[in-house]
mmCIF file as Biopython writes it, N, C-alpha, C and O atoms, coordinates in Angstrom:
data_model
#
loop_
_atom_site.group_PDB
_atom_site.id
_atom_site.type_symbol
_atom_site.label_atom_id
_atom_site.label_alt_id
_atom_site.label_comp_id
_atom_site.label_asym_id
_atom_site.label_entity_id
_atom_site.label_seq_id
_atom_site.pdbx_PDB_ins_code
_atom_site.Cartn_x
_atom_site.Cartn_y
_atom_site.Cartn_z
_atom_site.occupancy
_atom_site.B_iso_or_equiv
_atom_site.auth_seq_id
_atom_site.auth_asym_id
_atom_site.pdbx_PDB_model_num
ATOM 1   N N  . UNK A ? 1  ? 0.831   -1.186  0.000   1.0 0.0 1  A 1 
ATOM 2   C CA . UNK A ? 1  ? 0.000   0.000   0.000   1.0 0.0 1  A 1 
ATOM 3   C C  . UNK A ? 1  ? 0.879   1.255   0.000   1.0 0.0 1  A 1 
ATOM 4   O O  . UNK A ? 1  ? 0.642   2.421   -0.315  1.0 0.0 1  A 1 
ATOM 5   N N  . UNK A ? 2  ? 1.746   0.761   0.363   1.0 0.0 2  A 1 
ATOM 6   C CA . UNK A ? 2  ? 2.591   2.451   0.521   1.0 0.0 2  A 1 
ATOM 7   C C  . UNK A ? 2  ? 3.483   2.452   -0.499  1.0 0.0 2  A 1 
ATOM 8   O O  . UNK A ? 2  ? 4.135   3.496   -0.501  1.0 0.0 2  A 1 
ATOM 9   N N  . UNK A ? 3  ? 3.772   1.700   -1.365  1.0 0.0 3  A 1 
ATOM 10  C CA . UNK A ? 3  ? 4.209   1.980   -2.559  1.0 0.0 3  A 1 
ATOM 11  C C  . UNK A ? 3  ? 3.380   2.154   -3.485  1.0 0.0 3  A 1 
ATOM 12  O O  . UNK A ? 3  ? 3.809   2.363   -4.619  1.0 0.0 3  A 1 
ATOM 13  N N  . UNK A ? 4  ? 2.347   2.122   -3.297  1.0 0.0 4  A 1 
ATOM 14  C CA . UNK A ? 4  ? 1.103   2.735   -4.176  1.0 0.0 4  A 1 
ATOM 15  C C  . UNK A ? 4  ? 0.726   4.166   -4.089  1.0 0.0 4  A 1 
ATOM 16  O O  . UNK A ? 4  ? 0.531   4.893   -5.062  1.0 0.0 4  A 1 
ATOM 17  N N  . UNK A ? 5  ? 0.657   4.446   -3.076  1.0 0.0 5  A 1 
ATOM 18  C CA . UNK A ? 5  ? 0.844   5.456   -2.346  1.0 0.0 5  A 1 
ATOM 19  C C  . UNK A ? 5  ? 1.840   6.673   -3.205  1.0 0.0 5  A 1 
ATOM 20  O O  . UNK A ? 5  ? 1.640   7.617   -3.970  1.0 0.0 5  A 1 
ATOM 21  N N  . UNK A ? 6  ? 3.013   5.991   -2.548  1.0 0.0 6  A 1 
ATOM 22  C CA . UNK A ? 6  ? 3.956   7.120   -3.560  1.0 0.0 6  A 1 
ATOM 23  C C  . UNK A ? 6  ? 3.871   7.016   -5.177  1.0 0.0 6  A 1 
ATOM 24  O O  . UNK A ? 6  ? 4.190   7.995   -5.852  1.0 0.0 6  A 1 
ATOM 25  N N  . UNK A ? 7  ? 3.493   5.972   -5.707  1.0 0.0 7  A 1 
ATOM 26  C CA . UNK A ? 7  ? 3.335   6.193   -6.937  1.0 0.0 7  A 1 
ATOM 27  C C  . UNK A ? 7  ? 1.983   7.387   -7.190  1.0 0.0 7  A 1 
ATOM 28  O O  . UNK A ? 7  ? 2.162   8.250   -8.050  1.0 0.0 7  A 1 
ATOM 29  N N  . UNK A ? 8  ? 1.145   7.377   -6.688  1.0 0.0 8  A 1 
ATOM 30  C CA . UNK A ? 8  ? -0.109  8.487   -6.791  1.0 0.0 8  A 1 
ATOM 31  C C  . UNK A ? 8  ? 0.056   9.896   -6.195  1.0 0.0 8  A 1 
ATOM 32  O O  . UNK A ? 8  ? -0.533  10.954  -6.417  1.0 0.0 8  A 1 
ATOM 33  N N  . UNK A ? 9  ? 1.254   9.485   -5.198  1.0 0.0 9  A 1 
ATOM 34  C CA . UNK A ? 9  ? 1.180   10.857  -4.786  1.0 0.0 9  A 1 
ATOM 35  C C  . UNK A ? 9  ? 2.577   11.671  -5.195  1.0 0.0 9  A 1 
ATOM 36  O O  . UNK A ? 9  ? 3.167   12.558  -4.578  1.0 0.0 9  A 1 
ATOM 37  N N  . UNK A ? 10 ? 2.888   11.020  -6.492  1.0 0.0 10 A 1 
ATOM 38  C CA . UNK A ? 10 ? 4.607   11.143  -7.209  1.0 0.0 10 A 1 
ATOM 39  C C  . UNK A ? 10 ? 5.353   11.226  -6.145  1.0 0.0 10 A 1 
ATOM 40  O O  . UNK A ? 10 ? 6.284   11.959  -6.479  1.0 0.0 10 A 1 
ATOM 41  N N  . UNK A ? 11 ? 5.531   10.831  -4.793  1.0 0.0 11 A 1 
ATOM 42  C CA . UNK A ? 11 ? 6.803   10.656  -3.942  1.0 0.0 11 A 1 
ATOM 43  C C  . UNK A ? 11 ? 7.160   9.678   -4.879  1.0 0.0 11 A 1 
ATOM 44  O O  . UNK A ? 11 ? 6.460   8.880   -5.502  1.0 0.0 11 A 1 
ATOM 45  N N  . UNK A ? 12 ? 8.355   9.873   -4.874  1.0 0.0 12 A 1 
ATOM 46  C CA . UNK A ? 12 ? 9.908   9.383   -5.937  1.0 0.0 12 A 1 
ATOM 47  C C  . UNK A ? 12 ? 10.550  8.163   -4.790  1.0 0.0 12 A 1 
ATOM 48  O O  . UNK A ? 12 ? 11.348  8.647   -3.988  1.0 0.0 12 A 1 
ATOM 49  N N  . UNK A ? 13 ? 10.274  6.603   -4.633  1.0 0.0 13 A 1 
ATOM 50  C CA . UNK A ? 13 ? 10.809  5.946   -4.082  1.0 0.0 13 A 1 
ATOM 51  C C  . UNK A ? 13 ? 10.743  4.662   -4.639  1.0 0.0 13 A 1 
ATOM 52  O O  . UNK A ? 13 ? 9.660   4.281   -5.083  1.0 0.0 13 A 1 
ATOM 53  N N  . UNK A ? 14 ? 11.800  3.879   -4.691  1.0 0.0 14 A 1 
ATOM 54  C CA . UNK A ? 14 ? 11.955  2.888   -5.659  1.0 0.0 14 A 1 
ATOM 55  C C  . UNK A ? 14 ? 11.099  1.632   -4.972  1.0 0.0 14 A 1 
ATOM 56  O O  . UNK A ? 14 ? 10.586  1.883   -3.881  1.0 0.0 14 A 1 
ATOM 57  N N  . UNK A ? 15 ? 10.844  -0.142  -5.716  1.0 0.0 15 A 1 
ATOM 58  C CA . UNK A ? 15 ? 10.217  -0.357  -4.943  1.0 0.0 15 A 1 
ATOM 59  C C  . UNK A ? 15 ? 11.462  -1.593  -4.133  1.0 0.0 15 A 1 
ATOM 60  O O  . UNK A ? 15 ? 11.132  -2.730  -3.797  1.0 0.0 15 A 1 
ATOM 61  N N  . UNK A ? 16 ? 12.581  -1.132  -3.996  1.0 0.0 16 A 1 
ATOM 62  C CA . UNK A ? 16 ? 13.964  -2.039  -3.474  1.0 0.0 16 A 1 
ATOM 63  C C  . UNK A ? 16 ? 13.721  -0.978  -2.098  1.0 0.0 16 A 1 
ATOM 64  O O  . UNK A ? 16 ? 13.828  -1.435  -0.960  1.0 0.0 16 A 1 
ATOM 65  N N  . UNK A ? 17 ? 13.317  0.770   -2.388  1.0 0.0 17 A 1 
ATOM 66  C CA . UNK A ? 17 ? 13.641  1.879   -0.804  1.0 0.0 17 A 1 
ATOM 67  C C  . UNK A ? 17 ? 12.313  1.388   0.103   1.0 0.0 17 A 1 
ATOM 68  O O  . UNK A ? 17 ? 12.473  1.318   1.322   1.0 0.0 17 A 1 
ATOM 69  N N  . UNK A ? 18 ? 10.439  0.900   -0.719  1.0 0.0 18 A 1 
ATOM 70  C CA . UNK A ? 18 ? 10.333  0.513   0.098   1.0 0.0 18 A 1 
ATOM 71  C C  . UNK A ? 18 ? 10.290  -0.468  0.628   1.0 0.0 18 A 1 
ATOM 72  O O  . UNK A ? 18 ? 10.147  -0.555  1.847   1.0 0.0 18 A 1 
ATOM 73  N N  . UNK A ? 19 ? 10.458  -1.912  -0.520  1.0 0.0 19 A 1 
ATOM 74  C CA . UNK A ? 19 ? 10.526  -3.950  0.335   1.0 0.0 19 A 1 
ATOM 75  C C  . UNK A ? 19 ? 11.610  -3.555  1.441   1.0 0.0 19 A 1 
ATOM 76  O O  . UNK A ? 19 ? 11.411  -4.148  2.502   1.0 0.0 19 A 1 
ATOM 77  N N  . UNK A ? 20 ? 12.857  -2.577  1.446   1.0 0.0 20 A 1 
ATOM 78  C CA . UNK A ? 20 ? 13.446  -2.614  2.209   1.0 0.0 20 A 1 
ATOM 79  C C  . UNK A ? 20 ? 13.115  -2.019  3.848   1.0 0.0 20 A 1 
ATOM 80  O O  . UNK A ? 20 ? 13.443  -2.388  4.975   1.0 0.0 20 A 1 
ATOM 81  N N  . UNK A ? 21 ? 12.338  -0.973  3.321   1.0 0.0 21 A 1 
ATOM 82  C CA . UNK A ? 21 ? 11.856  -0.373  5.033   1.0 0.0 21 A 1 
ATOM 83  C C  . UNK A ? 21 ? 10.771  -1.656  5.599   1.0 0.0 21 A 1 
ATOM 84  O O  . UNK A ? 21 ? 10.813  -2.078  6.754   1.0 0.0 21 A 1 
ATOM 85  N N  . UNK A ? 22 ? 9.837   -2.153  4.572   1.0 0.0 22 A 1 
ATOM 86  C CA . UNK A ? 22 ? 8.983   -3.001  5.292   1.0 0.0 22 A 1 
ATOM 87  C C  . UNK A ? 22 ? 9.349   -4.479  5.570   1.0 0.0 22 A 1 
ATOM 88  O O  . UNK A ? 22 ? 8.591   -5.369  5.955   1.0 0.0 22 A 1 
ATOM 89  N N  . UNK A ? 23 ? 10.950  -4.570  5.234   1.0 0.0 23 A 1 
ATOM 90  C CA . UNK A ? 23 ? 11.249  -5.788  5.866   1.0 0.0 23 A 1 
ATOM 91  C C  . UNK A ? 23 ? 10.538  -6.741  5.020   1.0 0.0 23 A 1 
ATOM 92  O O  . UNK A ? 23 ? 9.915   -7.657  5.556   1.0 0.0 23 A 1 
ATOM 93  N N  . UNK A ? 24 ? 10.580  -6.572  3.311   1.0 0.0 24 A 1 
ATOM 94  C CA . UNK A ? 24 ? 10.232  -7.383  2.133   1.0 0.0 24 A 1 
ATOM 95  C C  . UNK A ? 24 ? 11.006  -7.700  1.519   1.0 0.0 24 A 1 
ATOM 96  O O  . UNK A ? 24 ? 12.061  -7.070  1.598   1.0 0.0 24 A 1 
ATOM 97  N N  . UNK A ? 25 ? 10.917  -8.828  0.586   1.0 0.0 25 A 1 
ATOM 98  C CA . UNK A ? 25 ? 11.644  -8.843  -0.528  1.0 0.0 25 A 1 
ATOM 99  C C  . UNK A ? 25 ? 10.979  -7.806  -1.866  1.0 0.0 25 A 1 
ATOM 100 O O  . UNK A ? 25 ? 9.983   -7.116  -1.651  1.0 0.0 25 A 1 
ATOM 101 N N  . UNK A ? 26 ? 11.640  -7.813  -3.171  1.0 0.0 26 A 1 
ATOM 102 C CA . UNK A ? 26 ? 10.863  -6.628  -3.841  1.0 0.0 26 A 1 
ATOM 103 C C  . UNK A ? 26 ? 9.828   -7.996  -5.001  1.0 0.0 26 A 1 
ATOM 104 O O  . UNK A ? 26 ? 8.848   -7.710  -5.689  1.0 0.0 26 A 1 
ATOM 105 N N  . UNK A ? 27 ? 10.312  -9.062  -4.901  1.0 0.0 27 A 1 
ATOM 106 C CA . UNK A ? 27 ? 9.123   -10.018 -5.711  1.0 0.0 27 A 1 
ATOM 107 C C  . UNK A ? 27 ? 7.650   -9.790  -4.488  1.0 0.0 27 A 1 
ATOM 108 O O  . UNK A ? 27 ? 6.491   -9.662  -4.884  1.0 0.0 27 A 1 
ATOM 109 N N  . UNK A ? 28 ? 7.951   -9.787  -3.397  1.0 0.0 28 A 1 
ATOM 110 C CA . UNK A ? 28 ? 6.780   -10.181 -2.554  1.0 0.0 28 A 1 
ATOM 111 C C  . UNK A ? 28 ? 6.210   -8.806  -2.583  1.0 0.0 28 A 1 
ATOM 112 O O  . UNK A ? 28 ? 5.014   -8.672  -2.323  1.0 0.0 28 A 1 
ATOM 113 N N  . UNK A ? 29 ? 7.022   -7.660  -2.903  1.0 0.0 29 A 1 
ATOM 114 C CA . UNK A ? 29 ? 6.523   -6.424  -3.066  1.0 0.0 29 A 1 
ATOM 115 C C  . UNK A ? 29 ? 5.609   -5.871  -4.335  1.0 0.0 29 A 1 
ATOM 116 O O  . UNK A ? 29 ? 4.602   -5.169  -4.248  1.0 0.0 29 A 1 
ATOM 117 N N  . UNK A ? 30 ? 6.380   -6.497  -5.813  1.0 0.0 30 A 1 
ATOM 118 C CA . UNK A ? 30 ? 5.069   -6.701  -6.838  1.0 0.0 30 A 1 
ATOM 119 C C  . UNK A ? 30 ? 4.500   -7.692  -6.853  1.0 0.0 30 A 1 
ATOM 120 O O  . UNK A ? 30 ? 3.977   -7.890  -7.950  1.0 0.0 30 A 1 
ATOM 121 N N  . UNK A ? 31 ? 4.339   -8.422  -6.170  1.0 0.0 31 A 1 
ATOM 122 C CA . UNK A ? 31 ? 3.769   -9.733  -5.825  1.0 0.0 31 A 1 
ATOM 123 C C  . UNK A ? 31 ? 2.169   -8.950  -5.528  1.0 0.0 31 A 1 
ATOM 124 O O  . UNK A ? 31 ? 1.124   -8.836  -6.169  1.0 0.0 31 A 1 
ATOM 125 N N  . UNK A ? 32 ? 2.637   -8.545  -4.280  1.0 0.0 32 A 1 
ATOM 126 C CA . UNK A ? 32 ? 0.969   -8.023  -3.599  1.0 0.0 32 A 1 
ATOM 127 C C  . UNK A ? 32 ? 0.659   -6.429  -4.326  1.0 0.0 32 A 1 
ATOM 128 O O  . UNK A ? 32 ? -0.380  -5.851  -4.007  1.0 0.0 32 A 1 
ATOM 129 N N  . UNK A ? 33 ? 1.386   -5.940  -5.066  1.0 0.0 33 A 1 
ATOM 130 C CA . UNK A ? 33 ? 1.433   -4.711  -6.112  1.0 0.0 33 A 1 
ATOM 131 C C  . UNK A ? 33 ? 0.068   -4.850  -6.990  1.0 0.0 33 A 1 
ATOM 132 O O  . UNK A ? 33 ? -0.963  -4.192  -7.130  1.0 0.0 33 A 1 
ATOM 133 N N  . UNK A ? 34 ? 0.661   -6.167  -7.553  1.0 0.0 34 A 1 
ATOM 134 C CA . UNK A ? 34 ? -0.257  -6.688  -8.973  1.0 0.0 34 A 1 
ATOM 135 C C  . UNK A ? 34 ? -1.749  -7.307  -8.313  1.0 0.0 34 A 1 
ATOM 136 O O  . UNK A ? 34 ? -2.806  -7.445  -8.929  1.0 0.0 34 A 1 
ATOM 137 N N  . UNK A ? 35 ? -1.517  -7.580  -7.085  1.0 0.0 35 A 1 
ATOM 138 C CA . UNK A ? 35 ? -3.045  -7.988  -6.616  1.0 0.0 35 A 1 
ATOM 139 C C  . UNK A ? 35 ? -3.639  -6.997  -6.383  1.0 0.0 35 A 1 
ATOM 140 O O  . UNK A ? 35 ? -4.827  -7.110  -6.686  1.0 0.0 35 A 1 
ATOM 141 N N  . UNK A ? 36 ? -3.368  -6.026  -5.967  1.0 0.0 36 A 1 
ATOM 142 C CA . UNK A ? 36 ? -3.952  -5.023  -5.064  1.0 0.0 36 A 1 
ATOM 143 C C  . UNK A ? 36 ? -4.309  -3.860  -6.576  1.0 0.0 36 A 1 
ATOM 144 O O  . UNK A ? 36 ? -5.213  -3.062  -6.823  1.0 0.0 36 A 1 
ATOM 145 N N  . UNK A ? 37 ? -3.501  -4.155  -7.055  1.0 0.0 37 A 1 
ATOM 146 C CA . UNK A ? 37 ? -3.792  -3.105  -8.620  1.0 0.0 37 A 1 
ATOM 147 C C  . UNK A ? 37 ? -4.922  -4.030  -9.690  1.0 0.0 37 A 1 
ATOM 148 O O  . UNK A ? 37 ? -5.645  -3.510  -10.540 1.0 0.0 37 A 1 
ATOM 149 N N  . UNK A ? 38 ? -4.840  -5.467  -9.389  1.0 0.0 38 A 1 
ATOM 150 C CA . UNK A ? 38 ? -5.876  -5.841  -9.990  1.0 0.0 38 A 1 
ATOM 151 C C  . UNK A ? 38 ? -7.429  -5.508  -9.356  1.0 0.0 38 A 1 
ATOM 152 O O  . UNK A ? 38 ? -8.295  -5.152  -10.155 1.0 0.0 38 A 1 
ATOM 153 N N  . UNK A ? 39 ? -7.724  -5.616  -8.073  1.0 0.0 39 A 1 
ATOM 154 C CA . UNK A ? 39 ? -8.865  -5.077  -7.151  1.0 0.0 39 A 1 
ATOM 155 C C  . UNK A ? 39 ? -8.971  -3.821  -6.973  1.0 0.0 39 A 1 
ATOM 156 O O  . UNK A ? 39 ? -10.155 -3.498  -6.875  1.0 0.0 39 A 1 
ATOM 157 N N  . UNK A ? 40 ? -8.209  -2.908  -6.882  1.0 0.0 40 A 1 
ATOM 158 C CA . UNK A ? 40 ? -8.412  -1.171  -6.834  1.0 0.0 40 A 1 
ATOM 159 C C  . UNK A ? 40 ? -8.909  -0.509  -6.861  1.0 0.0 40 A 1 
ATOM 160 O O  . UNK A ? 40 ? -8.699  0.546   -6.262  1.0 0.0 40 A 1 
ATOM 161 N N  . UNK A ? 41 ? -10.564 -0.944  -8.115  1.0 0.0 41 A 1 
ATOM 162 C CA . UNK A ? 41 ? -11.976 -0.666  -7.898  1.0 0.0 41 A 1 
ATOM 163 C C  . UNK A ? 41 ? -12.401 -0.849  -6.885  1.0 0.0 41 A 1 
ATOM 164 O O  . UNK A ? 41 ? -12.892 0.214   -6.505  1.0 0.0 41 A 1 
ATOM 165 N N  . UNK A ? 42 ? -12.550 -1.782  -5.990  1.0 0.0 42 A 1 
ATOM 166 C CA . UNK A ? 42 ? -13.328 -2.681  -5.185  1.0 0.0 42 A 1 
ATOM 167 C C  . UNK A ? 42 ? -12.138 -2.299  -3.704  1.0 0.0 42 A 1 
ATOM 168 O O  . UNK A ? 42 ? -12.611 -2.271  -2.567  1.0 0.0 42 A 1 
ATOM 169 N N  . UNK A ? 43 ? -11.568 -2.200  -3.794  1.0 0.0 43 A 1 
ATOM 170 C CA . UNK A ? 43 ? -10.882 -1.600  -2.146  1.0 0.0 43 A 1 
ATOM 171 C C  . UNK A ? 43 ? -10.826 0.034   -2.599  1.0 0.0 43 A 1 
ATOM 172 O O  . UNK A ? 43 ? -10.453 0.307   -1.458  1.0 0.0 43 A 1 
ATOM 173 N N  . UNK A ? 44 ? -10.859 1.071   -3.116  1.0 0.0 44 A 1 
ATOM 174 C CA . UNK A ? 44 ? -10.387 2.602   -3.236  1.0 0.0 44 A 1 
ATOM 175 C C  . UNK A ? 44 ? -11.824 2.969   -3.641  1.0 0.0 44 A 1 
ATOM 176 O O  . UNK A ? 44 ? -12.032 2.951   -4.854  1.0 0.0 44 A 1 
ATOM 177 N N  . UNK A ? 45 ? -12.754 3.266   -2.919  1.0 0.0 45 A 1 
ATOM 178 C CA . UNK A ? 45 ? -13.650 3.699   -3.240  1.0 0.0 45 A 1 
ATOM 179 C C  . UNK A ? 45 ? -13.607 4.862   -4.423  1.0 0.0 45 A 1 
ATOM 180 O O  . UNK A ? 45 ? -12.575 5.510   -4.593  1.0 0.0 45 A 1 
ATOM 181 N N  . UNK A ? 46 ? -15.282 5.181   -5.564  1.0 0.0 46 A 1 
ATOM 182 C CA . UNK A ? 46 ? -14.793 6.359   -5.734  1.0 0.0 46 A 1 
ATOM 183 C C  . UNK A ? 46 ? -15.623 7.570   -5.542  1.0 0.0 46 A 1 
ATOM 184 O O  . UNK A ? 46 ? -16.852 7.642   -5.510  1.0 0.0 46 A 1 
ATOM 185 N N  . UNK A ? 47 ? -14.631 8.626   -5.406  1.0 0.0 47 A 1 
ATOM 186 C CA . UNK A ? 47 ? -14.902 9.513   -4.809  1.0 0.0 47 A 1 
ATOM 187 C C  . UNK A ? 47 ? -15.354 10.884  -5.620  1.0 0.0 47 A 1 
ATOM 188 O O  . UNK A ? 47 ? -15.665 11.898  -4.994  1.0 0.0 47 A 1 
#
């Protein structure tokens, strides 16, 4: 979520600056990327 995050909110952070703060690898990081971008309708309401 928080690399989603900075991608929408153009904070500039790679996704190696954040698997690394959250104690991820960066596969497990587009891992749950690509799920969460496939559902995005359905969890981000719109507004």
């Amino acid at each position: 979520v928080l690399y989603i995050a900075c991608l929408k909110t153009g904070e500039k952070r790679t996704q190696t600056d954040i698997a690394q703060a959250a104690g991820i690898t960066e596969m497990t990081l587009r891992n749950r990327y690509k799920d969460i971008k496939r559902r995005e309708l359905d969890l981000i309401p719109i507004i």
